[in-house]
N, C-alpha and C positions, 0 to 999 in steps of 0.2 A: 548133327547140326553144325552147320558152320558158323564161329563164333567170330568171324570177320564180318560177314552178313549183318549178324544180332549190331555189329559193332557202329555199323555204317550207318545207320540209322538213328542214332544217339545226339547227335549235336545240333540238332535246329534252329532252339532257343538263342544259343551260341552265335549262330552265324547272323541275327537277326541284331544283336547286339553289335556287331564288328562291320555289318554290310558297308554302311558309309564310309569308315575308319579304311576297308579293302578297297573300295572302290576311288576313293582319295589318293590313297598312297598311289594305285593303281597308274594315274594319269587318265538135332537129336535124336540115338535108340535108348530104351532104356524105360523105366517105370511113369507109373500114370496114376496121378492123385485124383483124378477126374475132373468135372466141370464146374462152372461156379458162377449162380446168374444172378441178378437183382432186378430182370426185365420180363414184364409180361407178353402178352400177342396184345395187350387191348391199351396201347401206348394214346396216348391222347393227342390231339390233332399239333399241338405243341411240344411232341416227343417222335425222337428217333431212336432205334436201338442201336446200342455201339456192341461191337464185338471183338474181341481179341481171341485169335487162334494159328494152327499154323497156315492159315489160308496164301501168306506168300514166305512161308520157311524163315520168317525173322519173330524173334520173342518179342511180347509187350507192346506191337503195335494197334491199336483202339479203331478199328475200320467204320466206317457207316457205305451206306448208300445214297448217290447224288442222283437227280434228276435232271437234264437238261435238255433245253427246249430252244429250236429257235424263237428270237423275240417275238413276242403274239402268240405264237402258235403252241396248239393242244396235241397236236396229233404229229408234229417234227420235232420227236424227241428221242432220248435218249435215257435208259437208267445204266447207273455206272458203279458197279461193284467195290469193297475192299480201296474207297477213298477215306486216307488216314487225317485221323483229331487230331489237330495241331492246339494247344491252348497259346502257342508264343508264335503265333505267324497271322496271317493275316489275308485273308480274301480264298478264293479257290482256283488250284492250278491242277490241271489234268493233264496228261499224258495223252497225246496227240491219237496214237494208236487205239487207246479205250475208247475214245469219244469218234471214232470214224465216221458210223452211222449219222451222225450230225453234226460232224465239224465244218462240212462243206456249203450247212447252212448260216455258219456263222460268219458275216461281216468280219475283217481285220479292220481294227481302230486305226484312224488316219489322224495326221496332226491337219491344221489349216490349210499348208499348202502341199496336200494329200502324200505324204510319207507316211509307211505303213510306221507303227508304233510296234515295239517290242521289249522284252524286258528278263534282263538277267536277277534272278535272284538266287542269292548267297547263303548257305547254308556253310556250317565248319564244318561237315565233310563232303561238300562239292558244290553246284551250283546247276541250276537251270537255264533254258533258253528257249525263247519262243514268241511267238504274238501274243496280243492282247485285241482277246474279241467280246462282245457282249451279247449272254444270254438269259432263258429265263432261268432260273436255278430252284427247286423244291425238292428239300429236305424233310422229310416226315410226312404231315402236312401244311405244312408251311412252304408258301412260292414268296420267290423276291423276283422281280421283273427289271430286264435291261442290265444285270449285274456286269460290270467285266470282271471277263476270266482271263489269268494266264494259260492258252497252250503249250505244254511243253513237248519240244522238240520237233515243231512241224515246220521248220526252219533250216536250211542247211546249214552244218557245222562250217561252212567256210565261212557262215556270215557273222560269227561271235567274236565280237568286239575283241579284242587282248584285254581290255581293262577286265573286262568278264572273264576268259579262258585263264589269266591269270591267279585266278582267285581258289584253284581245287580241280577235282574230277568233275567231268561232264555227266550229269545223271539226269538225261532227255528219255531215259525208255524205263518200260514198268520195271525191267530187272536192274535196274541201275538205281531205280528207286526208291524200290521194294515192294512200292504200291501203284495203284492205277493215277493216284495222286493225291494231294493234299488239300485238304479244311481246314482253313486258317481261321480259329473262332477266338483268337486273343481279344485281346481291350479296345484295340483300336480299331476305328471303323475303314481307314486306310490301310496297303501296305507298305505308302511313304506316307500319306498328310503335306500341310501344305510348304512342307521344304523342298519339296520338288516341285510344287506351283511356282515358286519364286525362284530356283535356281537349277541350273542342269549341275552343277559341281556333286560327285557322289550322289547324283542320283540312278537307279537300277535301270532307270528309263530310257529308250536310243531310240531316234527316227534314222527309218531306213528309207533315203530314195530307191523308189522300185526292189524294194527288198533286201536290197544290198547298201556296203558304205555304213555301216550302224555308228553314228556318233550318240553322245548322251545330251537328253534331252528334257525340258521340263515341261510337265504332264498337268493339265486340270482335275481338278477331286474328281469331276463326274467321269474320267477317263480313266482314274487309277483303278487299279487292282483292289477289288472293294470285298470285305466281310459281307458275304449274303443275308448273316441274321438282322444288322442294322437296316435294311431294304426291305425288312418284312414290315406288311402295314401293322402288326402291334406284336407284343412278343417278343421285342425286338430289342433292348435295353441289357440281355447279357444272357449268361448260358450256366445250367445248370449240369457237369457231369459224375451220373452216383455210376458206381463200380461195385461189387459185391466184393466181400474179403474172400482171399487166397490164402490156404498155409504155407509156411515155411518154406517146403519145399515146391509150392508151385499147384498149378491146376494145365490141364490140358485146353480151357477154352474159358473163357469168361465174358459173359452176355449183359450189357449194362446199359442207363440211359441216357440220353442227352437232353435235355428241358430248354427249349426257348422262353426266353423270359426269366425277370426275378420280379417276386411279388408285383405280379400282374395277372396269376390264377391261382386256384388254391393247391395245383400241385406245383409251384413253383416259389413258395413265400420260403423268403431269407430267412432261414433256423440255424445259421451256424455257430459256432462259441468265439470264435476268432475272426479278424476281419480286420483288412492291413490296405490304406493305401498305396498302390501302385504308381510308378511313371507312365507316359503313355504309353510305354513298349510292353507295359506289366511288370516291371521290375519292383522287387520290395529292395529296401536296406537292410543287413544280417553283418553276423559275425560267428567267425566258426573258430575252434580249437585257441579262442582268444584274439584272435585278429579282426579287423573289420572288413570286409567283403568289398570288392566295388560294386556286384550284385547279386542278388539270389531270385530266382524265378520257377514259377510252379507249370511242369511243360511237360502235356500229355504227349506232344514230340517227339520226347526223347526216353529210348524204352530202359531206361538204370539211372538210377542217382548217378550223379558225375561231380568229382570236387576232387582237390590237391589234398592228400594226406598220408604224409612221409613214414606214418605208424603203422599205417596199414600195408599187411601183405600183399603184392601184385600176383598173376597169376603167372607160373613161368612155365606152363606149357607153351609150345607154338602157337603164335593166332592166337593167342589170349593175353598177352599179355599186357594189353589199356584195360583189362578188368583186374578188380579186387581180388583176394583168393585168402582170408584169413582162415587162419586153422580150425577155428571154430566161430560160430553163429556168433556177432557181435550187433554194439549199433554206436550211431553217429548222433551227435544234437546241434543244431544249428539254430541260432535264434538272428530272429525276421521282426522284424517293427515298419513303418508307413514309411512309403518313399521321402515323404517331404519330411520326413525327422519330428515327426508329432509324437506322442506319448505313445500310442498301441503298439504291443511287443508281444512276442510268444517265443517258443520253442515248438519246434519240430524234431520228436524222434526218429531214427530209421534202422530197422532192420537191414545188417546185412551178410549174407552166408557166400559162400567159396562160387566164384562166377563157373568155374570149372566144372563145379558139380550140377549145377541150375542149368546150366548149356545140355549137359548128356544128361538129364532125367526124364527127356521125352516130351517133360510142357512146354509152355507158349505166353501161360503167364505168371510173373511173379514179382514179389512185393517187398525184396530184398536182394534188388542184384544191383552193384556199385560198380563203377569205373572211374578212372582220372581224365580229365580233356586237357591236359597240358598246360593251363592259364592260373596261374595262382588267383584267386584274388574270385572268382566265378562259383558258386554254386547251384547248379542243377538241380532241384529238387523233380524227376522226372515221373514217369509214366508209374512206376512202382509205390508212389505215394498216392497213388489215386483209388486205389482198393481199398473197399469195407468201408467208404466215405462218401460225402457229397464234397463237391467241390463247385464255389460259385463265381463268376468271371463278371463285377461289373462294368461297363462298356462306358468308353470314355464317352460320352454323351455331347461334350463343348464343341465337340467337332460338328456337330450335326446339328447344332441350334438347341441342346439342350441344353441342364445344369446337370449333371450327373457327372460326377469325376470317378475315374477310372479304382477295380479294389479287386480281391482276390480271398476272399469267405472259406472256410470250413467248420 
């Protein structure tokens, strides 16, 4: 396995945190523990199954299945495999190539005085490019109608902005990406809100006359990049993801579920022990090794914990060395309290064993593999804390006419 691959795929949450701040400055062989499921075949019309395996050669990333439809239509669609759970992003963006079969029936969003609409988004380890069209989108069973979508990379690379190109690696194709594309089921119903109704400044957003010329532009809610599950007519208020537990050393596939809704069916009622408000972006406040955080976020995203910690051994193989690699099985504790500084606090333990060894033992997922992201101050709490657990994402609600303020349950 290549541990550059696993590696690349790590920073989501990160770049979702920095986009504006960028965009501003801008202007394995080896042994088999077997499998590990906590999903049926008789998922309820409010469930998808999520699955992690080596289905595109990177550990730890959590796939579902998309449906997409042109708008209205039942029979102009498309189903679209090994599209990755993001819990720190936001709406859905595909890979031009995947979606072929029906991308020709999807309209490009145009602004008023008809410039095609496109949109760079920023990941910390590269960035996307492409249109912005709207379709129907069904998940499980569950349809949201008229969503827009980001296409990635149907676009020619000449037409990417500098403020965009300068931001990382171009990851417009499935191998660049690792996946056919990404489901953004974080807190937020947007993946700006209304700071880019109000200003082009740092916004991901560019109208392009006749395709070309991309400057940065400001977008309408009903034009942004939107989370499909707030579009579902009920069910729609946050996400449930349970993941079965993995040992130590790992499983070779792991089959789990995804729950639209919280306490709005009776497999979906709020049961967890902890429960932290969030900022819009899902961030809680934390402190780790005695310091206090600028954030910590819980991000099916990103397949390894990632945090700065000078005690821990790196790996000094080649190609490993942004992972951990301690000589023996240790763990890390971070403690997380409400965005807005109110009383609820907890701790979070975490398992972590030699990235070195988790890379060559042949699985796909596991529940203790750590790396550093270079930024002091950020902790990842990633894709490895999501096994043998539920995990519950409440949806910031204000944005859409509700009262429901944004949380993040276990």
């Amino acid at each position: 396995m290549n541990a550059n691959n696993g590696f690349v795929r790590a920073w989501r949450a990160l770049g979702a945190i920095i986009l504006a701040a960028a965009m501003a400055a801008c202007g394995g062989g080896g042994g088999d523990s077997g499998s590990s499921s906590s999903s049926s075949n008789s998922n309820g019309a409010n469930q998808v199954t999520v699955t992690v395996s080596n289905a595109t050669g990177v550990v730890n990333l959590p796939m579902v299945s998309v449906t997409v439809c042109a708008p209205g239509s039942t029979s102009n669609c498309q189903t679209i495999n090994n599209i990755q759970v993001d819990t720190m992003s936001y709406g859905l963006r595909i890979v031009n190539t995947a979606m072929s079969q029906v991308l020709g029936s999807l309209a490009v969003t145009t602004d008023g005085s008809g410039n095609q609409i496109a949109e760079c988004t920023v990941f910390a380890d590269g960035y996307t490019w492409g249109s912005v069209r709207k379709a129907d989108v069904t998940i499980g069973g569950k349809t949201a109608g008229s969503v827009p979508v980001a296409v990635i990379g149907d676009m020619s690379s000449s037409t990417v902005p500098t403020v965009c190109a300068n931001t990382g690696t171009a990851e417009n194709t499935v191998s660049a990406l690792g996946a056919n594309g990404i489901l953004g089921i974080g807190v937020s119903p947007y993946d700006c809100g209304s700071s880019c109704v109000n200003s082009a400044s740092g916004s991901p957003y560019f109208k392009c006359p006749g395709g070309t010329s991309c400057t940065q532009t400001t977008v309408a809610l009903a034009d942004q990049v939107t989370n499909p599950v707030v579009k579902f007519s009920s069910d729609n208020n946050g996400i449930l993801l349970t993941m079965p537990a993995v040992s130590s050393s790992g499983a070779t596939s792991a089959t789990g579920t995804m729950t639209f809704g919280i306490g709005t069916q009776s497999n979906n009622v709020l049961s967890a022990s902890q429960k932290f408000g969030t900022d819009s972006g899902g961030n809680v406040n934390g402190s780790f090794n005695s310091a206090a955080l600028t954030a910590a976020f819980f991000d099916s995203g990103s397949n390894g914990y990632f945090f700065e910690d000078n005690s821990l051994t790196t790996c000094s193989q080649s190609g490993y060395t942004s992972w951990y690699c301690p000589a023996s099985a240790t763990t890390r504790t971070v403690s997380v309290s409400n965005a807005s500084g109110a009383a609820a606090s907890g701790t979070v333990t975490l398992p972590i064993q030699s990235a070195f060894t988790l890379f060559n033992s042949g699985n796909f997922a596991f529940n203790d593999l750590a790396g550093h992201i270079g930024l002091t101050g950020y902790f990842d709490v990633g894709m490895p804390f999501f096994y043998g657990r539920t995990v519950y994402f409440g949806y910031d609600m204000t944005q859409v006419g509700g009262s429901q303020t944004p949380y993040v349950a276990f």
